[in-house]
C-alpha positions in Angstrom: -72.9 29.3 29.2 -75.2 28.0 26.3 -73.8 25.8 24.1 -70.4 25.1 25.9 -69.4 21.0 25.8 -67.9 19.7 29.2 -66.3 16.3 29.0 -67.3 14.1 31.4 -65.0 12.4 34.3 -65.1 9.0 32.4 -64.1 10.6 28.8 -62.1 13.1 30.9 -59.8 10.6 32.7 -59.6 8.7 29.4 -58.3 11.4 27.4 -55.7 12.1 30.5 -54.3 8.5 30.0 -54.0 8.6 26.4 -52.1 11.9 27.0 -49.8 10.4 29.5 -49.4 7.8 26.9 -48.8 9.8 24.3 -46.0 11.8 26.2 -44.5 8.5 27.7 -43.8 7.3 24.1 -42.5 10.7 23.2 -40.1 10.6 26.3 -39.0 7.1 25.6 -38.1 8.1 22.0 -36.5 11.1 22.9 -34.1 9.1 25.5 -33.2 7.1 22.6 -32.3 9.0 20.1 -30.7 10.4 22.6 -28.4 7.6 23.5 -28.1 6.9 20.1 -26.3 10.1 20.1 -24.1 10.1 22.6 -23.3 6.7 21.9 -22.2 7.7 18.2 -20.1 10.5 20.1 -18.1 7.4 22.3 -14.6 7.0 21.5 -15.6 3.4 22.7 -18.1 2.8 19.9 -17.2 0.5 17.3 -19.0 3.2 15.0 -16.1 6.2 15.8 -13.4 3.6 14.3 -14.4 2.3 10.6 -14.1 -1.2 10.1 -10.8 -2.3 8.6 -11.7 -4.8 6.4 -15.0 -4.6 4.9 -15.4 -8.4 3.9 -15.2 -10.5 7.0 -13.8 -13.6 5.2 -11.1 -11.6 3.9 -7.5 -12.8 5.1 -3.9 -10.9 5.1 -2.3 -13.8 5.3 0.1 -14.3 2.2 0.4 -18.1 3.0 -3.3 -18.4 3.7 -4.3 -16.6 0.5 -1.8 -18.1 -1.5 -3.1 -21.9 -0.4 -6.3 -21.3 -1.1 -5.2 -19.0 -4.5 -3.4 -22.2 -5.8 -5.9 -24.9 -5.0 -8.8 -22.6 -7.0 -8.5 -22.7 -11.0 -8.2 -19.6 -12.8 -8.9 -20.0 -16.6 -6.9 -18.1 -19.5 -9.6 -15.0 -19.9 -7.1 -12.9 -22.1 -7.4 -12.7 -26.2 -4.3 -12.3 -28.0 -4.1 -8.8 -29.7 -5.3 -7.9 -32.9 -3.3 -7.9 -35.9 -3.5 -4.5 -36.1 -3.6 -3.1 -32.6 -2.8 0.4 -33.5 -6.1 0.9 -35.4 -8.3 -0.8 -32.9 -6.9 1.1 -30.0 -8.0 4.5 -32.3 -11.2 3.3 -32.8 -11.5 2.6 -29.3 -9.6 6.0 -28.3 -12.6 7.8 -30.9 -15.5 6.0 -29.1 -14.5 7.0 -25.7 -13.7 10.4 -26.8 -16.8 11.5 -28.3 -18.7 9.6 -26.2 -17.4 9.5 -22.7 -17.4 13.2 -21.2 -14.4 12.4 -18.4 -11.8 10.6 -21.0 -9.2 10.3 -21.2 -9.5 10.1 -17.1 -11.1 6.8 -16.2 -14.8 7.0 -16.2 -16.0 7.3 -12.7 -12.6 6.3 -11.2 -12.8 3.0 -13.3 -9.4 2.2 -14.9 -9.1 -1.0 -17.7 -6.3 -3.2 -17.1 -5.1 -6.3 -19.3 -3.3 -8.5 -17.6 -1.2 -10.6 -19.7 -1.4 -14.9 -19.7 2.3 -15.2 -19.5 3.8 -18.7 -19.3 3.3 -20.9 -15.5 7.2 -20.3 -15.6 6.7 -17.2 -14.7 4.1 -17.0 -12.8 2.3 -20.4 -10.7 5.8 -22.2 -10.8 7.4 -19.7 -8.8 4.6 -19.5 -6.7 4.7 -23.0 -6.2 8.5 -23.1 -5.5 8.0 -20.4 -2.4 4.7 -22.4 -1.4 6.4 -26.1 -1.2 10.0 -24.5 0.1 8.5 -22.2 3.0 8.6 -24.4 5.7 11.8 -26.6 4.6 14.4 -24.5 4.6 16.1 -22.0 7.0 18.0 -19.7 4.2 19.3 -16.2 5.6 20.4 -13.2 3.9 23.7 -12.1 4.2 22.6 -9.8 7.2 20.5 -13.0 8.8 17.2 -12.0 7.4 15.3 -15.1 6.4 14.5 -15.5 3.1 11.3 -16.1 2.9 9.9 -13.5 5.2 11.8 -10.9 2.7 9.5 -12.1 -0.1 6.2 -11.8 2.0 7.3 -8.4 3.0 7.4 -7.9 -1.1 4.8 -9.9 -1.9 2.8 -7.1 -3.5 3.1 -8.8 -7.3 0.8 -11.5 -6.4 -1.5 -9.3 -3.8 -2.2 -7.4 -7.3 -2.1 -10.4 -9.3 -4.7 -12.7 -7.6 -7.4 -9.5 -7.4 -7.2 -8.7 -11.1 -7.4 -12.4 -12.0 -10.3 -13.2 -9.4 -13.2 -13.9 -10.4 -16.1 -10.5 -11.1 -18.5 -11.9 -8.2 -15.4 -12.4 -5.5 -13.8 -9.0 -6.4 -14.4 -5.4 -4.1 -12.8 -3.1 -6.1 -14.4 -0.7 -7.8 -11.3 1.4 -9.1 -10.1 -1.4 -11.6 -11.6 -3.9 -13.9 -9.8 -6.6 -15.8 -10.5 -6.6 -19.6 -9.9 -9.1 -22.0 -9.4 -7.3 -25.1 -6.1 -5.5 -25.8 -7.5 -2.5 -27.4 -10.1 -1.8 -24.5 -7.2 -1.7 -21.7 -5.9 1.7 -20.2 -2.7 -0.2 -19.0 -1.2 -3.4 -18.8 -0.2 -5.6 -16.1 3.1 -7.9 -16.3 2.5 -10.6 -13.8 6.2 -12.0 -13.4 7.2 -12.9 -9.7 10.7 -11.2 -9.8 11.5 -11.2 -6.4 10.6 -14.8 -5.7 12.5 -15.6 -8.7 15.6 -13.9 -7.5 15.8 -15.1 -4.1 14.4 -18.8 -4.7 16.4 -19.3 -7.9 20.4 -20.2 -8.5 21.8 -16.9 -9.8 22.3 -18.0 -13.3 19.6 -19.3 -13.1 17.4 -16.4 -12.3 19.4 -14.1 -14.7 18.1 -16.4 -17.6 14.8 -16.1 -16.4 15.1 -12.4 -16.1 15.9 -12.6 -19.9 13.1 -14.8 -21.0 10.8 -12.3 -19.1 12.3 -10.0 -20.8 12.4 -11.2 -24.3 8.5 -12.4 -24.2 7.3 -9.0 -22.9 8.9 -7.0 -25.2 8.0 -9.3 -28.3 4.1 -8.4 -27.3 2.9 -5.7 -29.8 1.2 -3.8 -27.4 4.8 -3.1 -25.7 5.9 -2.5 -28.9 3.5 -0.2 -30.1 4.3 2.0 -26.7 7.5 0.7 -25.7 6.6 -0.4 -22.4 4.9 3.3 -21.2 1.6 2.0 -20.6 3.0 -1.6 -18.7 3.4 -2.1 -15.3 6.1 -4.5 -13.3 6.5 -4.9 -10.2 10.1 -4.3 -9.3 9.2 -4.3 -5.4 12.9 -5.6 -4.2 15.3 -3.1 -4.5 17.8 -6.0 -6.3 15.1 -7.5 -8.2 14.7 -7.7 -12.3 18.2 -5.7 -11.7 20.2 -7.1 -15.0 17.6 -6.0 -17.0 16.0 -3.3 -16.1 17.8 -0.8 -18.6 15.8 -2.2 -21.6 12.4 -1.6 -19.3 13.1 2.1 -18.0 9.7 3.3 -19.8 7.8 1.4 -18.1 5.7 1.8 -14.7 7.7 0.1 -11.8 5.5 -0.7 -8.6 8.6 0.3 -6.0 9.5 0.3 -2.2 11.0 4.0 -2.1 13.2 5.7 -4.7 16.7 5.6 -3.6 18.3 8.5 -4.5 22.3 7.3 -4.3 22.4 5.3 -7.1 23.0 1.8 -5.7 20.2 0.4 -6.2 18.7 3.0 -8.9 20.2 3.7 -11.9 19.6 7.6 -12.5 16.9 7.6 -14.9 15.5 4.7 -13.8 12.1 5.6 -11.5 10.9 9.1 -11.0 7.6 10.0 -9.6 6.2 11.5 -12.5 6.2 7.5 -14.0 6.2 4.6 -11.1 4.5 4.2 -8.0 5.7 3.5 -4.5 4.1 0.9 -2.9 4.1 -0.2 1.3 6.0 -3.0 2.3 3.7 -6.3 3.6 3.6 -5.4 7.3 5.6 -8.2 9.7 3.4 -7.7 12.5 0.0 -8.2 13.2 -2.6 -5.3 13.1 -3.6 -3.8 16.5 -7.0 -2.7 15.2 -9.3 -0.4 17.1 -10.2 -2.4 20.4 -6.5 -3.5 20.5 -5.1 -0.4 20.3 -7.5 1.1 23.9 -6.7 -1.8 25.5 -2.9 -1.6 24.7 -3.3 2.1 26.0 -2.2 1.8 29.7 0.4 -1.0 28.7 2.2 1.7 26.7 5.0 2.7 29.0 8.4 3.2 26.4 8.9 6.6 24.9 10.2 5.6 21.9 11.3 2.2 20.6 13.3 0.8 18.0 14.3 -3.0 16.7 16.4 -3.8 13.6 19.3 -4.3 12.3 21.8 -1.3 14.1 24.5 -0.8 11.1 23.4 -0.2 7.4 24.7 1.3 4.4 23.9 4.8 2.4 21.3 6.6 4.5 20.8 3.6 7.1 24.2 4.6 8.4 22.0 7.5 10.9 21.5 4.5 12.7 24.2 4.0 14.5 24.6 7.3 15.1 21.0 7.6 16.6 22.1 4.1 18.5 25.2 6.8 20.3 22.5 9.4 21.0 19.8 7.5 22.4 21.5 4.5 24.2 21.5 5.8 27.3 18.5 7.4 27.8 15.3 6.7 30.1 12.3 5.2 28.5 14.2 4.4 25.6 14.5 0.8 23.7 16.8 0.5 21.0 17.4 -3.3 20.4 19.2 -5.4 17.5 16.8 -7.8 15.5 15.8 -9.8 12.4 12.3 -10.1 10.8 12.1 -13.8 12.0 9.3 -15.7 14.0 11.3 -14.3 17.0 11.7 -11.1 15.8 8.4 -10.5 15.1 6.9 -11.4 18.3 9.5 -9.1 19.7 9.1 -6.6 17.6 5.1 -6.4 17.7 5.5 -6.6 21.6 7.6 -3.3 21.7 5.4 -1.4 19.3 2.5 -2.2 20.9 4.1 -0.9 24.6 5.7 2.3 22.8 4.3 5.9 22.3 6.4 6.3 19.7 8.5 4.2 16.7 11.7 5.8 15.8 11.6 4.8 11.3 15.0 5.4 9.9 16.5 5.0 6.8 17.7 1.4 5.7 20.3 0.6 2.9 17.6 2.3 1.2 15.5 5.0 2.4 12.3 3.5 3.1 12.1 0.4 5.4 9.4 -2.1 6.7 9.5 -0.9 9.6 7.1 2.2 9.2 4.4 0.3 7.9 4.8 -2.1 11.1 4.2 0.7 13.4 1.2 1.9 11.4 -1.0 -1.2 12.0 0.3 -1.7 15.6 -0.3 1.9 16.9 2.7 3.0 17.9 3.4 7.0 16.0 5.9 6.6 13.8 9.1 9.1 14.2 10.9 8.9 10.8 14.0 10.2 10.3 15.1 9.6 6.1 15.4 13.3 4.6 15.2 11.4 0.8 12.2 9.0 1.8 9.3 8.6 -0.8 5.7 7.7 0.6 3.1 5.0 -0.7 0.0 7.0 -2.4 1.2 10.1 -1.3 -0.9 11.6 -3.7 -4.2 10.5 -1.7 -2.8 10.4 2.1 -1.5 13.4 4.5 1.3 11.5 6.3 1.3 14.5 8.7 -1.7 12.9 10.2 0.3 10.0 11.4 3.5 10.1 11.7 6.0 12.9 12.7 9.3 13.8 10.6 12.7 14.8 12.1 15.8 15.8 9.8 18.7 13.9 10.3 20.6 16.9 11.0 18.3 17.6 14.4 17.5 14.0 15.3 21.5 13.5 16.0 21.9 16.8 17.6 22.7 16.0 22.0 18.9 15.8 23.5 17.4 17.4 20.7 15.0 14.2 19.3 14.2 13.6 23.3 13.2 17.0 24.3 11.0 16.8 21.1 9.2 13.9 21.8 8.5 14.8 25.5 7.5 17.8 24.7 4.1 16.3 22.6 1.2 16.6 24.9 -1.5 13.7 25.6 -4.2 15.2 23.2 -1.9 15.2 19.9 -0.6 11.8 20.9 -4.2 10.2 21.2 -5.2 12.3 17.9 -2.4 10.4 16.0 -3.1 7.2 17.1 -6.8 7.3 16.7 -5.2 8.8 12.8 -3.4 5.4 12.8 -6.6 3.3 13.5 -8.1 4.8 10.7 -5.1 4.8 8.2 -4.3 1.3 8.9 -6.5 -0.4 6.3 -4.9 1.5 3.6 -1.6 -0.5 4.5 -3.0 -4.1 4.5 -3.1 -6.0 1.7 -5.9 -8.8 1.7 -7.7 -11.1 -0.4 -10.2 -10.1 -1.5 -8.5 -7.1 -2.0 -10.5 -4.2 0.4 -11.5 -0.8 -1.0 -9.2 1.8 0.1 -6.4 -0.8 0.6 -3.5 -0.9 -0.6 -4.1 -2.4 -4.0 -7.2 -0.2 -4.5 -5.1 2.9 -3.9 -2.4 1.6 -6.1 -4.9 1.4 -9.4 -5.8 4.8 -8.5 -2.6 6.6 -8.2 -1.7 5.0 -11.7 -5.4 6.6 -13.2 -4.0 10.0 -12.5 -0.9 8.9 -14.8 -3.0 8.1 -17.3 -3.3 11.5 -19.6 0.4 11.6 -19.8 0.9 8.1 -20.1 -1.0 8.7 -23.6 0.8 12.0 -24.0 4.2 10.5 -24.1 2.8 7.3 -26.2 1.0 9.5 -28.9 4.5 11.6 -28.9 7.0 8.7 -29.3 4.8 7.9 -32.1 4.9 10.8 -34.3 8.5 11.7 -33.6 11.5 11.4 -35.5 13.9 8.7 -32.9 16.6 10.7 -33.4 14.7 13.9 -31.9 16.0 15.8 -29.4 12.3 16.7 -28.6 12.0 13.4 -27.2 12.8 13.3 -23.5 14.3 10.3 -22.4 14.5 8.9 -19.2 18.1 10.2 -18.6 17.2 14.0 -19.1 15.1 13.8 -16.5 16.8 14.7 -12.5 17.4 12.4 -9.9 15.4 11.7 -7.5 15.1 13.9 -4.2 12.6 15.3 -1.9 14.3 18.6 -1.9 12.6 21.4 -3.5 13.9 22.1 -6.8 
């Protein structure tokens, strides 16, 4: 036994404590990381739902963002173009091209917008006007919609407006930057309020406004040098910049839906291939994560529906769903306006319903999808000629579920079909809605992912044929019949072709 080292008991029971240490600290991490785990894993963790807004002070308030928006200066940042645009915008096109491996797509996602300084007229006056007029009158629609929760629901132009113009240290978005030079800009913005103006505004009144709109933004050479192509308006309101929207087809309109009838179209007009559809401001508040578990056992109507009960073109399935369902168990299908009292009504229902039957309206979007997105509630839409915001970016099959007209007013059919989802794919949906949601509010600042952000992206994957059909128009003889105008193109559908 030469030679061998025994420790002794002192050094023995040492080492034995440091051991026990040793594992003790190992245990204790393990049961963390552990619970660290699991509590990842928990539909209850505020980590499994990501959070809506990224910037805390961020509002989606239009009246709230507007008061502050007005009461802030924003200086003139724009130059006037060049006298000879044309060239700069080659030299510019060069530089990029030979030195910028991703153009003519936007360099990392990054799309250049100028956004013109048109006069207050246009712009701060008629946001003014709704500001100082919002509280002192009652003015309806001639189906009793007031008048002033129509223009929030279409407020989009000055949602987009007020993030471009922001200034660089209180902006998000990293999809779009504002520049000041014509030639540097991808696209450019036409900030002109044209619902406001046709609501707020005598009728005469606003069709000489639409005209001075008109005549200023086609007297810029940049319109001139691409007739509009590479311009966007908002033309959210379906009657909006309507008596002159002929002599601005080539541009890209920022739209509600594409209605595919004609009344409130012309054919020609919008087509996907050009504008982009847009959601509608929701009227009801968001039922965010938390809100939607708690609302959970509260939800005890199968399907629910408030609105108006008899429209026109496509709306007119809504009376006809009203014969179906107005009998049935579990089922609420109640008249309603988008007033104060209508939306309390309106956010109560959603928020106690499985599922939100979305029909067509006059046109064949309506507001009312977007307000069951935010509170929870699956939306069932029925609108075979409906066109969706961002499309391009978002599966709607992850939130909503979509029933033909023809079934939805067959005897029982759109019943047994909703009774027949199971528990699992309901709670799948709706935690799909949770996450969805912030794509659908519009905020200032304006959030990544929201609703603006996805906007500036869907118009960067125009972008290439936007030049196309500028560089085309250019070289071509106008008499051409290789140039496609807007009426060669088909009407709008979501059929096939």
């Amino acid at each position: 036994m030469a030679g061998k080292q025994f420790p002794s008991p002192a050094h023995s029971r040492s080492a034995s404590a440091s051991s026990r240490r040793l594992l003790a600290a190992v245990a204790a991490s393990l049961i963390l990381l552990t619970a660290s785990y699991f509590l990842l894993l928990s539909p209850s963790s505020h980590r499994s739902a990501p959070a809506i807004l990224a910037n805390p002070s961020a509002t989606t308030s239009f009246l709230a963002s507007l008061d502050r928006f007005l009461s802030d200066p924003h200086p003139s940042a724009s130059a006037a173009a060049p006298v000879e645009l044309d060239a700069a915008i080659r030299v510019q096109e060069d530089a990029r091209l030979y030195g910028d491996p991703t153009w003519p797509a936007p360099a990392a996602g990054l799309l250049r917008v100028y956004v013109y300084e048109m006069p207050s007229k246009f712009t701060y006056d008629l946001l003014r006007l709704f500001r100082d007029s919002y509280r002192d009158t009652d003015n309806l629609t001639s189906n009793g919609s007031p008048v002033h929760r129509l223009i929030e629901q279409h407020s989009i132009d000055y949602w987009l407006w007020a993030d471009l113009i922001a200034l660089d240290s209180q902006r998000l978005l990293k999809s779009v930057i504002r520049v000041q030079q014509q030639e540097e800009a991808d696209i450019f913005y036409v900030p002109f309020f044209t619902t406001i103006s046709y609501f707020l505004l005598e009728k005469q009144e606003c069709k000489a406004l639409y005209r001075e709109a008109l005549k200023w933004v086609t007297d810029q050479p940049a319109w001139q040098r691409s007739e509009g192509r590479d311009h966007v308006i908002p033309v959210h309101h379906p009657w909006s910049f309507k008596s002159v929207r002929r002599s601005v087809k080539k541009a890209i309109w920022l739209l509600p839906d594409m209605d595919s009838t004609g009344n409130w179209y012309k054919p020609g007009q919008v087509y996907l291939e050009k504008d982009v559809i847009l959601p509608y401001v929701p009227n009801v508040d968001l039922c965010d994560h938390k809100c939607v578990l708690e609302t959970q056992s509260k939800r005890s109507i199968l399907l629910f529906f408030r609105g108006r009960l008899k429209r026109n073109a496509g709306g007119k399935i809504r009376s006809k769903l009203v014969e179906e369902l107005k009998s049935a168990k579990d089922i609420v299908i109640e008249e309603g306006s988008t007033g104060a009292q209508g939306k309390a009504a309106a956010q109560d229902g959603m928020r106690k319903s499985f599922f939100c039957l979305s029909p067509a309206g006059d046109t064949p979007s309506s507001a009312r999808l977007f307000d069951a997105i935010v509170s929870g509630c699956i939306p069932v839409i029925i609108s075979d000629e409906l066109e969706l915001p961002f499309e391009g970016i978002l599966d709607y099959r992850e939130i909503a579920l979509f029933v033909s007209a023809s079934d939805a007013v067959q005897p029982g059919w759109l019943l047994k079909y909703l009774r027949g989802i199971n528990a699992k794919r309901i709670r799948e949906i709706q935690s799909n809605l949770v996450k969805y949601s912030r794509h659908f509010l519009y905020s200032s600042p304006a959030q990544p992912l929201g609703p603006e952000d996805l906007t500036w992206r869907m118009i960067a994957g125009k972008l290439v044929n936007i030049k196309l059909q500028i560089r085309r128009s250019q070289r071509l003889v106008k008499e051409s019949r290789s140039i496609c105008t807007c009426e060669c193109r088909v009407g709008n559908t979501t059929r096939m072709l």
